[in-house]
C-alpha positions as CSV (number, residue, x, y, z in Angstrom):
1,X,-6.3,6.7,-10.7
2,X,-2.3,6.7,-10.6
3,X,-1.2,3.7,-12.9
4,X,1.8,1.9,-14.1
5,X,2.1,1.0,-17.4
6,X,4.9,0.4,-19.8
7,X,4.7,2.9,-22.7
8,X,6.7,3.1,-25.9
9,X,9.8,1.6,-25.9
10,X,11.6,-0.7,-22.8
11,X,12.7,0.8,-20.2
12,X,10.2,3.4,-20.6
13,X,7.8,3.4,-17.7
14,X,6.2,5.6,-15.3
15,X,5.1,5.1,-11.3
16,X,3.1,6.4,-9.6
17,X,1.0,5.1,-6.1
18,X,-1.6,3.0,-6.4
19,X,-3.5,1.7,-3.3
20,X,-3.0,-2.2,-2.8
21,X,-6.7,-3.1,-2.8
22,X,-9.7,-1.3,-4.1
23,X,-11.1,0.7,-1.4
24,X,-7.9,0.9,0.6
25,X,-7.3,4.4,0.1
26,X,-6.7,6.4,3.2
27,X,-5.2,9.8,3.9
28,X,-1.0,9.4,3.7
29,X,0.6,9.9,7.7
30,X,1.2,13.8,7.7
31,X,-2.5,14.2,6.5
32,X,-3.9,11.8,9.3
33,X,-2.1,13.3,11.9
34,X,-3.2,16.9,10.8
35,X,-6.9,15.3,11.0
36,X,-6.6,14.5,14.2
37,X,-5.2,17.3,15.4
38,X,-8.3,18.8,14.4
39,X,-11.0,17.2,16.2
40,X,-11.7,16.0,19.7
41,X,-11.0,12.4,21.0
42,X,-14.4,11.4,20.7
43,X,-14.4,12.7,17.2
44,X,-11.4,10.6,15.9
45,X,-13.2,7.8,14.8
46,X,-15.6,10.1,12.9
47,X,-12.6,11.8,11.2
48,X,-10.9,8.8,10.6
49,X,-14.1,7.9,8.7
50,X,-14.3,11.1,6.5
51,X,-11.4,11.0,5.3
52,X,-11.7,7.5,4.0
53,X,-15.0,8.2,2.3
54,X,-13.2,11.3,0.9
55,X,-10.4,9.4,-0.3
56,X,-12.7,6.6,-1.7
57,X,-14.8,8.6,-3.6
58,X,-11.5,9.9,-5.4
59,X,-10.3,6.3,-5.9
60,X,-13.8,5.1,-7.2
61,X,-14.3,8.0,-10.0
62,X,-10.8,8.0,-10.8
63,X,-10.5,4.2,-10.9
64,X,-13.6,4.3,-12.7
65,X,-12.5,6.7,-15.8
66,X,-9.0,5.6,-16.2
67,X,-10.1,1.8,-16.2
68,X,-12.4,2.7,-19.6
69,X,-9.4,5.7,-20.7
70,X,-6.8,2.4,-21.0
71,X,-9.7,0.4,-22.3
72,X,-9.7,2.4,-25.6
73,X,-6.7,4.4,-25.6
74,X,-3.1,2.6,-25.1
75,X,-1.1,5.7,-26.6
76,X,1.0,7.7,-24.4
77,X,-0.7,10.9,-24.3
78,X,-3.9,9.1,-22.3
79,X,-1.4,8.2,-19.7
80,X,-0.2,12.1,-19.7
81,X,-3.5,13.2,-19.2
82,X,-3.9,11.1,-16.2
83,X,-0.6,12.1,-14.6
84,X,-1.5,15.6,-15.0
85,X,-4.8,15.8,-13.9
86,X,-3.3,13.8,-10.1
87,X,-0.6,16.9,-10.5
88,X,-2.9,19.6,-10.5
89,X,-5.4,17.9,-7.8
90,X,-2.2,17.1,-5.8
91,X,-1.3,21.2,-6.2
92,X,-5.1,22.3,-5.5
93,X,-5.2,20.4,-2.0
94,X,-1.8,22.3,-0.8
95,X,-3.4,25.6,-1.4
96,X,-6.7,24.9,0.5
97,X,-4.3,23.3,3.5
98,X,-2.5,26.7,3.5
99,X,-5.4,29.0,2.7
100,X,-8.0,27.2,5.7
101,X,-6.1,24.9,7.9
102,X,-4.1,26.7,11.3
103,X,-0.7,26.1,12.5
104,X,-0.2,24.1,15.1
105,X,2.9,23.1,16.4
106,X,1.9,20.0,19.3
107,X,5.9,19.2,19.5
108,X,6.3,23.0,20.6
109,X,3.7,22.8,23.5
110,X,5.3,19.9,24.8
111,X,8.8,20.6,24.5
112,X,9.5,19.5,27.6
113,X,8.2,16.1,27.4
114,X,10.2,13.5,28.2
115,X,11.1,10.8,25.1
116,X,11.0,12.3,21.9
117,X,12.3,9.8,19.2
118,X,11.1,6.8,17.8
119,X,12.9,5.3,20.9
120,X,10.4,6.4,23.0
121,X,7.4,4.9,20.4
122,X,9.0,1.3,20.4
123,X,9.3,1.6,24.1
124,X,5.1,1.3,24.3
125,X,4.2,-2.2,24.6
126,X,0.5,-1.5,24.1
127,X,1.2,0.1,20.7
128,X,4.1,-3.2,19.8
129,X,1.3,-5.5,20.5
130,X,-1.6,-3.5,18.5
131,X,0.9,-3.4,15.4
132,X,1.9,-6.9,15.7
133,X,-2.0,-8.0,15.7
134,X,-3.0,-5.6,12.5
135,X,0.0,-7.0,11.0
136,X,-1.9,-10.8,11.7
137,X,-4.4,-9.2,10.7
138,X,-3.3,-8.0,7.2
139,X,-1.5,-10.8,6.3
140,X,-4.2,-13.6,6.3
141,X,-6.8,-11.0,4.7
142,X,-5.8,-8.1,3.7
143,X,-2.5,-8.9,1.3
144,X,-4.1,-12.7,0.0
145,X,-6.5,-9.9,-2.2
146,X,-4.4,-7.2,-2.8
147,X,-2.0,-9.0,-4.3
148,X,-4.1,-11.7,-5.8
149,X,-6.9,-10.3,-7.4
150,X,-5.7,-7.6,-9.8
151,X,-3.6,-10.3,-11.7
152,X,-6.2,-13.2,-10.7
153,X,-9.3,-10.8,-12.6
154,X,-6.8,-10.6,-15.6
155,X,-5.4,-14.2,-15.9
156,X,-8.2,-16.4,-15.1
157,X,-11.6,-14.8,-15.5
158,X,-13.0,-12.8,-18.3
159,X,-13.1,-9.5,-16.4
160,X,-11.4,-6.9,-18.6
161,X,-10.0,-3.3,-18.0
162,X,-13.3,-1.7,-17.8
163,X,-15.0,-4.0,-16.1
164,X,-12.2,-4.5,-13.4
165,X,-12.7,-0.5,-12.8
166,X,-16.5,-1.0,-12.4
167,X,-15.6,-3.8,-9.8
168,X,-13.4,-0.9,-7.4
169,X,-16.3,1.4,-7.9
170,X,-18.2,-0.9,-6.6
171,X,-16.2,-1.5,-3.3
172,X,-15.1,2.3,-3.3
173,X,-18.9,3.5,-3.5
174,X,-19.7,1.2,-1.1
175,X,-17.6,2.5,1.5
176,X,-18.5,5.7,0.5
177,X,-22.1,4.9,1.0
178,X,-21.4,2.6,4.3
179,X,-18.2,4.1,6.2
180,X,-20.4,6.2,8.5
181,X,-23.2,3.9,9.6
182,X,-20.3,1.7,9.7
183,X,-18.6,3.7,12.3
184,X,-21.9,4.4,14.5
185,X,-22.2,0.3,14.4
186,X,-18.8,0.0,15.3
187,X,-19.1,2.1,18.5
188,X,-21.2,-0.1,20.3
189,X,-18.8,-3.1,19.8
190,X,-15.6,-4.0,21.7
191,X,-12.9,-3.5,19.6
192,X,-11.7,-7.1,19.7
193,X,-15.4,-8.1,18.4
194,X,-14.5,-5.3,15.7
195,X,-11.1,-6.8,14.8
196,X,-12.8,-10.4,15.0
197,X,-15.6,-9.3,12.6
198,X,-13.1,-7.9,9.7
199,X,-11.5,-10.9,9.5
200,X,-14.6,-13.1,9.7
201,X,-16.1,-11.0,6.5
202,X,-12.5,-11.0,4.6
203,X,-12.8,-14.7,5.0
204,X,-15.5,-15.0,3.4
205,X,-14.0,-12.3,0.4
206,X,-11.0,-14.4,-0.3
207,X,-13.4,-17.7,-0.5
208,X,-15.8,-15.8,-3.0
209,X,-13.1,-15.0,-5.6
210,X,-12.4,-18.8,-6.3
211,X,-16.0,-19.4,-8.3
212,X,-14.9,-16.7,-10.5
213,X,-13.0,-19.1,-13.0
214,X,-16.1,-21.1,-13.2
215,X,-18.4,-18.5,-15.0
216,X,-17.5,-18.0,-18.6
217,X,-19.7,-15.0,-18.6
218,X,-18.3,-11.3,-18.6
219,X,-21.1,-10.0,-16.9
220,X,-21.3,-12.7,-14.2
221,X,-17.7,-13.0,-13.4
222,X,-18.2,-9.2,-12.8
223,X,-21.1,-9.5,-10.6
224,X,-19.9,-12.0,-8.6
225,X,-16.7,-10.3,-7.9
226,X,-17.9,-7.0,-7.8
227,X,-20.2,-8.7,-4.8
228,X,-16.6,-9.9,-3.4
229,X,-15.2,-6.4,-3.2
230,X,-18.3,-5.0,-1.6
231,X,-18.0,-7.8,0.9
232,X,-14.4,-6.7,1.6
233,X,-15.4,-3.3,1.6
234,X,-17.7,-4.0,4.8
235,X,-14.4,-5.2,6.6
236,X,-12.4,-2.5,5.8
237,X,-14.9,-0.3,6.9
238,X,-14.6,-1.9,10.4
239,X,-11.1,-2.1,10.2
240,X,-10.2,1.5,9.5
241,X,-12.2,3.4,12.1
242,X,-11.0,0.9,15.1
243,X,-7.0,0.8,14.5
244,X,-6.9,4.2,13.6
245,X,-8.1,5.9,16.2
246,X,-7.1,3.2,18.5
247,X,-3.4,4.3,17.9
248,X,-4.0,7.7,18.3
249,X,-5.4,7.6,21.7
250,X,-2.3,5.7,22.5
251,X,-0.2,8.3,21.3
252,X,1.1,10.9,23.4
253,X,0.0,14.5,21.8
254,X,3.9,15.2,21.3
255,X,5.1,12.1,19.7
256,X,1.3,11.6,17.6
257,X,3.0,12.0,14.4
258,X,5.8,9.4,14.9
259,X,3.0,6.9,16.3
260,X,0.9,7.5,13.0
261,X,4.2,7.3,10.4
262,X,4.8,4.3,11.9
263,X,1.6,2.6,12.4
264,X,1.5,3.6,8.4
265,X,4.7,1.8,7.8
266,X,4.5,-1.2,9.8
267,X,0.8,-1.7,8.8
268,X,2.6,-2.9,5.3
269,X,4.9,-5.4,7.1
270,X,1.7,-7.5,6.7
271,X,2.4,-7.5,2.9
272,X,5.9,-9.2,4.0
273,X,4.5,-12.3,4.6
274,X,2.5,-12.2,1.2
275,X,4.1,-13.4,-1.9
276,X,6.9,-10.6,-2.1
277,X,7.9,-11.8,1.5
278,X,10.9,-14.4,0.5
279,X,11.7,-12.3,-2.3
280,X,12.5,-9.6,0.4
281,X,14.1,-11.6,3.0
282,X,16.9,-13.2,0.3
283,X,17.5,-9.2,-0.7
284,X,18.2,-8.1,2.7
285,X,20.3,-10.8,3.3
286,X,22.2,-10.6,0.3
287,X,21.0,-14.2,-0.5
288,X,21.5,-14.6,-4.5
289,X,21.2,-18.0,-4.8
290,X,17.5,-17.3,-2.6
291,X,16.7,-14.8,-4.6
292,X,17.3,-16.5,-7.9
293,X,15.8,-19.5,-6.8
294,X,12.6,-17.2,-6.9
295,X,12.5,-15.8,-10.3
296,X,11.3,-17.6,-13.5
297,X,13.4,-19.2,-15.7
298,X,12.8,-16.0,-17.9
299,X,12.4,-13.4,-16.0
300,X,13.5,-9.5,-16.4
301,X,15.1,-7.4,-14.1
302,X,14.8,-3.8,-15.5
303,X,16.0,0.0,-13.9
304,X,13.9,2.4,-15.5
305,X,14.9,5.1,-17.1
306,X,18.1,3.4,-17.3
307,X,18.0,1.3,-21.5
308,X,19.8,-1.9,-19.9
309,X,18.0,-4.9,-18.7
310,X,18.8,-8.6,-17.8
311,X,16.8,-11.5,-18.9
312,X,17.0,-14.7,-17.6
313,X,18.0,-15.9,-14.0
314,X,21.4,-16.6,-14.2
315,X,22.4,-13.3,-16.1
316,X,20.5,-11.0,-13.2
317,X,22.3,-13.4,-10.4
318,X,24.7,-12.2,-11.8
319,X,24.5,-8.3,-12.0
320,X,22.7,-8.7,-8.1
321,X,26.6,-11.0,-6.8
322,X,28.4,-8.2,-8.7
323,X,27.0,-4.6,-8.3
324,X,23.8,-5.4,-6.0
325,X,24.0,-7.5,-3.4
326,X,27.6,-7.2,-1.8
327,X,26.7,-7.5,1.3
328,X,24.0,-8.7,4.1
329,X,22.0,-5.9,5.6
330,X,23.0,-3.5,2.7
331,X,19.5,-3.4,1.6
332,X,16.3,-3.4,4.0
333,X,12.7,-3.5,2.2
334,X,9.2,-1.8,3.2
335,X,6.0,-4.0,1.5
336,X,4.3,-1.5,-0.5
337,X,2.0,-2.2,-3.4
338,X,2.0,-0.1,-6.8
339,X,-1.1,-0.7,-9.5
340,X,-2.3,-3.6,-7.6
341,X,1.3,-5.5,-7.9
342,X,3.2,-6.0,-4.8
343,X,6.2,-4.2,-4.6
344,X,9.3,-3.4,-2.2
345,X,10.3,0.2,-1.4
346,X,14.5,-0.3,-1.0
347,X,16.5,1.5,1.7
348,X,20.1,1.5,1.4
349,X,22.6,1.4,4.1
350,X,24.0,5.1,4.7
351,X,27.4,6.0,6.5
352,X,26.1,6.8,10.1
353,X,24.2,3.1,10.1
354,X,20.4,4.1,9.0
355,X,18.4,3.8,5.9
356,X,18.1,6.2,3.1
357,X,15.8,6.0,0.5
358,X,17.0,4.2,-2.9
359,X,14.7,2.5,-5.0
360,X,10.4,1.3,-5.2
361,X,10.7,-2.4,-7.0
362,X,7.9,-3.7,-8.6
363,X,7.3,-7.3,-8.5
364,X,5.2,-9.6,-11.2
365,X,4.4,-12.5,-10.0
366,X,2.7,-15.6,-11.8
367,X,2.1,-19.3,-10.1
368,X,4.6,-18.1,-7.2
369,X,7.8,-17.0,-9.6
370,X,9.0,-13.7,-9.8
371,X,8.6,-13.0,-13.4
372,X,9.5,-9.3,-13.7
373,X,11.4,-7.0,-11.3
374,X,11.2,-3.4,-12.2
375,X,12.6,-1.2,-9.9
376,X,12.6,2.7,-10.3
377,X,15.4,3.7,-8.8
378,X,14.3,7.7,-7.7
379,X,14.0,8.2,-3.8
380,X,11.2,11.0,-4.5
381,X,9.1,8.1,-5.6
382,X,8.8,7.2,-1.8
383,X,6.8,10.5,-0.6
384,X,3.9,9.4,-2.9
385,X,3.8,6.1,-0.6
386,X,3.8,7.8,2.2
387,X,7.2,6.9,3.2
388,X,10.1,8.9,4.5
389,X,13.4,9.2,2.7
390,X,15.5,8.6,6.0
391,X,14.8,6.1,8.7
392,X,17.0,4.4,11.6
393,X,17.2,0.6,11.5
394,X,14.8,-0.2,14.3
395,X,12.5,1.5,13.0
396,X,12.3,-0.5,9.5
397,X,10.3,-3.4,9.7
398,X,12.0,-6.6,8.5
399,X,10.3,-8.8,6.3
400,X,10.7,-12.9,7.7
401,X,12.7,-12.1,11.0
């Protein structure tokens, strides 16, 4: 399981992608749209479905052992092994995509199809109004416990490390276990019912993780909330085998992998409205006094691997007037989430008036105060979230507008 940790020594620390929620790992865009170009229409759903039990069962194990690796081992060489061991998987999936999968080019059998761009994909009303619902969607449900219960488990019940990796196996195996009935269930429902049933069942989630402060047990704070997750887990199931294939049949076959980058990026403008959402808004406006406003008294603004940090709010107000935040609109921000932590992927204004990738910022946030920003200024960071390193304005979506 990717972590982020600090090691040795500030300034010190390592990123890598971690899914938001447990359970919510799903095949990055490039990989989605090479699924579907694989299988049938009818069989999208079902592939949609594979590839989340695949994933899952990755996430689970992985989540599973490095949970109970941190448990006992803090040094830096377990947090080697781990990156390592996500290299060589990462390196043994591109040789069995280039040794078994074909080429095929769908943009060159329909070169002459009329609206290529991203233009043409924010032209489809249909697809505006399917990516404003999710976003609904996401918001009330899906970012309240992404962003919540990772920091919740650690603050306020007794649930430690190892534990909190037996409570995403939990929610991982069960969607490993459940995805496909799931998605023969979900076939004979409307996919409003669908949509109306996830958020029903992640309703009841979010109420189930307030008893958890009441149990002064280890073992019953981690039943219940392992319960919670496998609760959650029945809604995601629904949740990713409707939207999914839902936008790919709205996709024309030439413009499928612009419809799924962006239903993958705009999915996390949900996560805007969460508690990173003001934080973002003040940045891309170049709001200091907004942004301060938000951090604790005490908080840290650090640039990894850079040695120099800023504590305190009026000493990082300060570095943001000076060298950050010169001007409104410099700065737009995609909602990701890194080790269960919301965080901001930055895209900086270039020359010809689009984005370019600059920076993933972490975010630590305790009783609605920004405590920490660590931001990890590499744009390679951004493939590992799925994201691209270029984008044109329209097609970032902005958090609070």
């Amino acid at each position: 399981m990717p972590a982020l940790r600090s090691s040795t020594g500030r300034g010190r620390r390592s990123l890598a992608r971690s899914p938001a929620v447990p359970g919510s790992e799903r095949p990055a865009p490039r990989t989605q749209t090479l699924l579907i170009t694989l299988v049938t229409p009818e069989q999208r759903a079902a592939s949609f479905a594979l590839g989340r039990v695949a994933s899952n069962l990755g996430l689970g194990s992985g989540a599973t052992v490095a949970g109970f690796i941190l448990a006992s081992a803090q040094h830096l060489r377990s947090f080697q092994t781990l990156y390592l061991f996500g290299a060589i998987t990462y390196a043994a999936f591109a040789l069995v995509v280039l040794a078994m999968v074909p080429n095929r080019r769908a943009a060159a059998a329909h070169a002459g199809a009329v609206g290529r761009g991203f233009r043409a994909v924010a032209r489809d009303r249909r697809f505006l109004i399917v990516i404003a619902v999710n976003i609904v969607l996401i918001t009330v449900g899906y970012t309240l416990f992404s962003n919540i219960l990772p920091p919740f488990m650690k603050a306020h019940t007794r649930v430690g490390p190892g534990a909190i990796g037996i409570i995403v196996l939990f929610n991982t195996s069960f969607i490993v276990i459940a995805q496909l009935p799931a998605t023969r269930v979900v076939k004979r429902m409307r996919r409003a019912q669908a949509f109306a049933a996830a958020s029903a069942l992640w309703a009841i989630a979010l109420l189930g993780v307030l008893p958890a402060t009441l149990i002064h047990s280890a073992p019953g704070a981690t039943a219940l909330l392992a319960g919670v997750a496998t609760v959650f887990a029945i809604g995601e199931c629904i949740h990713a085998v409707v939207l999914g294939p839902l936008v790919a049949d709205l996709a024309p076959p030439h413009l499928l992998g612009r419809y799924i980058s962006l239903y993958s990026l705009m999915a996390t403008g949900g996560l805007a409205l969460g508690p990173a959402g003001p934080f973002a808004t003040a940045f891309q406006n170049a709001d200091v006094t907004a942004v301060v406003r938000l951090l604790r008294e005490d908080a840290v603004f650090e640039m990894p691997p850079e040695v120099t940090w800023f504590t305190g709010r009026e000493l990082i107000g300060r570095f943001l007037r000076s060298q950050v935040l010169t001007e409104p609109g410099r700065f737009q921000m995609v909602p990701v989430a890194a080790n269960g932590q919301p965080a901001l992927a930055a895209y900086v204004r270039s020359h010809d008036g689009g984005y370019r990738a600059h920076s993933i910022c972490v975010l630590t946030i305790a009783a609605s105060r920004v405590t920490r920003v660590t931001s990890f200024n590499d744009p390679g960071l951004f493939a590992a979230f799925g994201l691209p390193q270029a984008v044109p304005a329209a097609a970032i979506p902005v958090p609070g507008r």
